[in-house]
N, C-alpha and C positions, 0 to 999 in steps of 0.2 A: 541509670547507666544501661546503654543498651550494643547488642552486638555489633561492631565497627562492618560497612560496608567493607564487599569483597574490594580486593589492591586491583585485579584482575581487568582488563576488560577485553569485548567480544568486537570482530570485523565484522561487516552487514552478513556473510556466508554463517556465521556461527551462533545469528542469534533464535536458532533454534534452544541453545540453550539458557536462553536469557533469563528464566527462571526457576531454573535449578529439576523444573519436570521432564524435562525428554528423555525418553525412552524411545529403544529402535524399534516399537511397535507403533511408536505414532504419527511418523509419516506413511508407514507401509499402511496405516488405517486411512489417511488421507487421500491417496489414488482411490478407493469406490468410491468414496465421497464424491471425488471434483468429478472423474469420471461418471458413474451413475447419475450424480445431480446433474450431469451439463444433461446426460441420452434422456432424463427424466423432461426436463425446461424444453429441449428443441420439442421432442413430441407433443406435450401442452401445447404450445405453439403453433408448430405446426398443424396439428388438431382444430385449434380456433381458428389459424388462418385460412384451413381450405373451407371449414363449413362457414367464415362471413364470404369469404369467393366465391362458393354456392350458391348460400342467398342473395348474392349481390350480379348474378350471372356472369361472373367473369369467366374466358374461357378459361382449359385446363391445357398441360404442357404435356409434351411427351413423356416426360417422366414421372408423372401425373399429380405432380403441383399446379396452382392456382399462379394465373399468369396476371399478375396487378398492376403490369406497368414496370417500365427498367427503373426507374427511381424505385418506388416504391421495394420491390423486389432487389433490389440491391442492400438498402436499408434493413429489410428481412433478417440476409444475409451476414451482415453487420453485426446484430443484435443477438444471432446464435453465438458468433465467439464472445463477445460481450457477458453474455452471461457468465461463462470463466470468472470472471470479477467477484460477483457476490459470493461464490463459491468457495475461492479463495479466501477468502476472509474470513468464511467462516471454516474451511477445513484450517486453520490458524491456530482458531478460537476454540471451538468445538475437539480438537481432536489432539491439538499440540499444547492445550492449555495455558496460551501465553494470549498478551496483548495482539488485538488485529492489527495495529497501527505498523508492528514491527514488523511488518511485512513490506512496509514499505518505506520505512528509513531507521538508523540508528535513532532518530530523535523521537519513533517510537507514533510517528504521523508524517502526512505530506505536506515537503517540506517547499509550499507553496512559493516563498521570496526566490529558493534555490531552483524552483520549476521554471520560473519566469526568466529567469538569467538563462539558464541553458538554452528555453525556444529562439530566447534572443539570437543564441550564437547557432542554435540550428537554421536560422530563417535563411544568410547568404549560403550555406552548404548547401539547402536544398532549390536553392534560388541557380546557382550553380551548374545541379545537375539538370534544373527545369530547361535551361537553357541548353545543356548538351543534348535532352532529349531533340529537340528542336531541329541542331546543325548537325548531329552526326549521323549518318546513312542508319536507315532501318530496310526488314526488310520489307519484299515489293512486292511481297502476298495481298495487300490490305488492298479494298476496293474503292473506288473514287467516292462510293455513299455513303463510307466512314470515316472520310475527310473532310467531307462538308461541316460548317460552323451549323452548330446547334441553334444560334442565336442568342442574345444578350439575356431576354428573360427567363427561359429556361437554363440557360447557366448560370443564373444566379440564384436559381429557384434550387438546382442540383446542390449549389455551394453550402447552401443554408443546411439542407438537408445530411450531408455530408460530415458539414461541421461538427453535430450533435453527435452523427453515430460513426465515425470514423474512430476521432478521442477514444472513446469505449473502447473499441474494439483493439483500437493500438496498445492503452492501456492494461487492457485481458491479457494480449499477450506477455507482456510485462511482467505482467505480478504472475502470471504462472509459469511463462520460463525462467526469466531472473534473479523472479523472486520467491514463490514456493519450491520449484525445483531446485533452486543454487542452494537455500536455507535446510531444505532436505539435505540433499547431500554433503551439505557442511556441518550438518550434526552430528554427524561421525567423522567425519576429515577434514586435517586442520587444513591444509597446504589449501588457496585459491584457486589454484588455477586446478583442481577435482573436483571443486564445484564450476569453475566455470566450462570447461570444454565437454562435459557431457548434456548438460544445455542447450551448448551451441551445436550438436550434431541433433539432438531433437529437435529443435526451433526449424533449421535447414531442411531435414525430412520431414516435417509437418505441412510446409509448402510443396509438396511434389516433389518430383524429378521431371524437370524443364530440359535445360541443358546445362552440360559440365561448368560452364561457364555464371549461370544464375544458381548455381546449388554453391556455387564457392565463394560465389558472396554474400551469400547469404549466411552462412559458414562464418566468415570474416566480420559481418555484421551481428552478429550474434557472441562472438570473443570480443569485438569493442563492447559491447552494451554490456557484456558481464563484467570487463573487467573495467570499466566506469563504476560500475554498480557499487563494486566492491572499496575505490581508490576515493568515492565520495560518500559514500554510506549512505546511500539509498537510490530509489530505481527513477530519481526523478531526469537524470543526464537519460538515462535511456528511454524512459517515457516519450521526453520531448522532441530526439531524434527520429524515434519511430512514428510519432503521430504528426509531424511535417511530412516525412517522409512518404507516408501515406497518404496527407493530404495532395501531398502536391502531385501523386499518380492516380487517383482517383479524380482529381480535379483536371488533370490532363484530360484523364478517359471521358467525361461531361463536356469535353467542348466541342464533340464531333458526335455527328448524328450514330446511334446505337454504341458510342465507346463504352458505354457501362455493361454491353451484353456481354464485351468479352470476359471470357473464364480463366485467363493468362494470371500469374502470377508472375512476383519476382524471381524464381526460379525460370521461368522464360525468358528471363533477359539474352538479349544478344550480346556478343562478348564488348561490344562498343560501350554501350550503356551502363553494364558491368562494372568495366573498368572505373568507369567515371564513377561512381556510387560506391566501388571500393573506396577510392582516392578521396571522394568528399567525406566520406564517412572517419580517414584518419586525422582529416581536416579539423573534422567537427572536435573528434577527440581532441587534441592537441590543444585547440582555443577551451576545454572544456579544463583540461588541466592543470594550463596555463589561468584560467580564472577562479580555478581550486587555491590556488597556490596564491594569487592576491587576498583571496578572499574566502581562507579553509573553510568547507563546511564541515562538521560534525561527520567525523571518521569511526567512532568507537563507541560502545554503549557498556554501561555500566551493569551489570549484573543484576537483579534484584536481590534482595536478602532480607529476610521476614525477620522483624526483629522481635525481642522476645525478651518480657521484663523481667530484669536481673534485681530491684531494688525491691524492699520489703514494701513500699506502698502502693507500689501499682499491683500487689499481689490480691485477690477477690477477698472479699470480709478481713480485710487487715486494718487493725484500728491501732495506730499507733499510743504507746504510753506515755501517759504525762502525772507527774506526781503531785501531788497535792497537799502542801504542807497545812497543817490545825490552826486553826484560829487562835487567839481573834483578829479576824481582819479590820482593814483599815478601811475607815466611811467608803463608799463607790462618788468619786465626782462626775461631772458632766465629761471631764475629758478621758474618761476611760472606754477603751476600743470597746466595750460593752455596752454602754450605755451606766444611766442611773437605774442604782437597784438592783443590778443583771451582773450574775456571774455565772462561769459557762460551768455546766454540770460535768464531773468528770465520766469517762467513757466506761460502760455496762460493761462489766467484771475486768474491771483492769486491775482491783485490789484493793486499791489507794481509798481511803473512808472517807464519804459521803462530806461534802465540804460543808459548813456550819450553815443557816441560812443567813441573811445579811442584815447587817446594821442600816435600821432606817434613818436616810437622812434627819440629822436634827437630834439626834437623841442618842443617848449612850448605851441603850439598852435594847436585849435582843427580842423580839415577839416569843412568846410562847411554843415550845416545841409540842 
């Protein structure tokens, strides 16, 4: 008999508590972690990237990084917030004493089929705004030699490149606003929406101040990705939304000669653009809820509960008693669970005396004691 599982169970925001360790000192222990570890990985980095620039004579920049090319250098760039990720998982692990996995779904892992289904339904949202970026007026700062088409093989050379460290870096964001921060915050407060809206005003400021216009959707895109997070039980509706979404303006930026130099964010947006990427983004929601709802994923997670044996034989050195009534036994046959000849010894100081030894087949008589 062992202790019944908790009746209870946890929303994606609360599975800080998932197994019964959290204490309010172990996410406040988890900010130097993610922090320190990310300022410790950029320097490494950094570090090796200007001394093979060095060796490799590339020139140097005004701000006296290693200038390796806008691909290459964009990628760089990529791969610093990326780092977020392994960080994550392990300020999880290390610091929160629970499973890494439940950082990123109630199922406690990524929850891959459910990944696939949402990019689906991200691909026309973001197909959508690729198109508004196109017809809606922008503005008439930009120069005729960041119009020009790049050409087919380096845009598709950019694509490839793109592909790999884009994900990453959409995904960093992910698991560390959505999902370490929501998970923090909801380890003390039940109610959703105090883990999600102070997420969403850090995710917004971590992009700049653009204009009023790119800070408030960013804002907006940040309360859908939370509160998906929380309505499917895990970060994969928002994973897929943000790494289309990013693909598809990074992938903009590659088709025109230096579109990768610029240092614009979504927080730049013009209010046109804006708009539309609010709208596609409640879009996406909607078909994302609506395909919850055919086809629930896994909403709630089950507690742990260490179980702990209640019965005398799973107890250490427990040797149950068996009595042993006196002779004389009857012959041992072939059909006996022991075998011929073979009876089981009774168990060292149980009390019970020493059972007789056994009648040899064939004869009515016992050997010599």
């Amino acid at each position: 008999m062992t202790t019944p599982a908790a009746s209870t169970s946890l929303p994606y925001h609360r599975l800080a508590r998932l197994t019964g360790r959290h204490r309010w000192w172990r996410p406040v222990l988890g900010v130097p972690l993610l922090a320190g570890g990310w300022l410790l990985l950029v320097i490494v980095v950094d570090t090796v990237s200007y001394a093979v620039g060095t060796v490799a004579g590339r020139p140097e920049l005004r701000d006296g990084s290693i200038d390796f090319g806008l691909l290459p250098t964009t990628a760089l760039e990529l791969s610093y917030i990326a780092f977020m990720l392994p960080l994550v998982v392990l300020a999880v692990r290390w610091t929160e004493r629970r499973p890494a996995g439940s950082v990123s779904s109630v199922a406690g892992r990524l929850r891959w089929g459910w990944l696939m289904r949402c990019s689906a339904v991200a691909v026309p949202a973001v197909a959508l705004l690729a198109v508004a970026s196109f017809l809606l007026p922008t503005s008439e700062e930009e120069s005729t030699a960041t119009d020009q088409w790049v050409g087919l093989p380096a845009f598709l050379t950019s694509m490839a490149v793109l592909a790999v460290f884009v994900p990453l870096q959409a995904a960093a964001e992910e698991y560390v606003f959505r999902g370490w921060m929501m998970q923090a915050v909801g380890g003390f407060l039940r109610s959703p929406w105090c883990a999600v809206l102070p997420q969403a005003v850090l995710f917004a400021a971590a992009h700049g101040w653009g204009t009023p216009w790119g800070f408030a959707d960013l804002l907006v895109f940040a309360l859908i990705a939370g509160w998906l997070t929380i309505c499917t039980g895990g970060l994969e509706a928002s994973v897929a939304l943000h790494v289309m979404n990013n693909l598809m303006g990074f992938g903009l930026a590659a088709t025109t000669v230096d579109g990768l130099a610029s240092d614009e964010t979504a927080a730049d947006l013009p209010w046109q653009i804006a708009a539309v990427d609010t709208m596609t983004s409640l879009l996406y929601a909607a078909a994302v809820l609506w395909l919850a709802r055919r086809k629930p994923p896994q909403r709630l997670a089950i507690p742990a509960v260490i179980a702990r044996p209640t019965t005398l034989s799973t107890l250490p050195h427990y040797t149950s008693h068996v009595a042993y009534a006196p002779g004389p036994y009857p012959a041992p046959t072939a059909t006996t669970p022991y075998g011929p000849g073979h009876r089981p010894e009774p168990p060292h100081g149980s009390g019970a005396p020493a059972a007789p030894p056994p009648v040899h087949p064939g004869t009515d008589e016992r050997p010599a004691q």
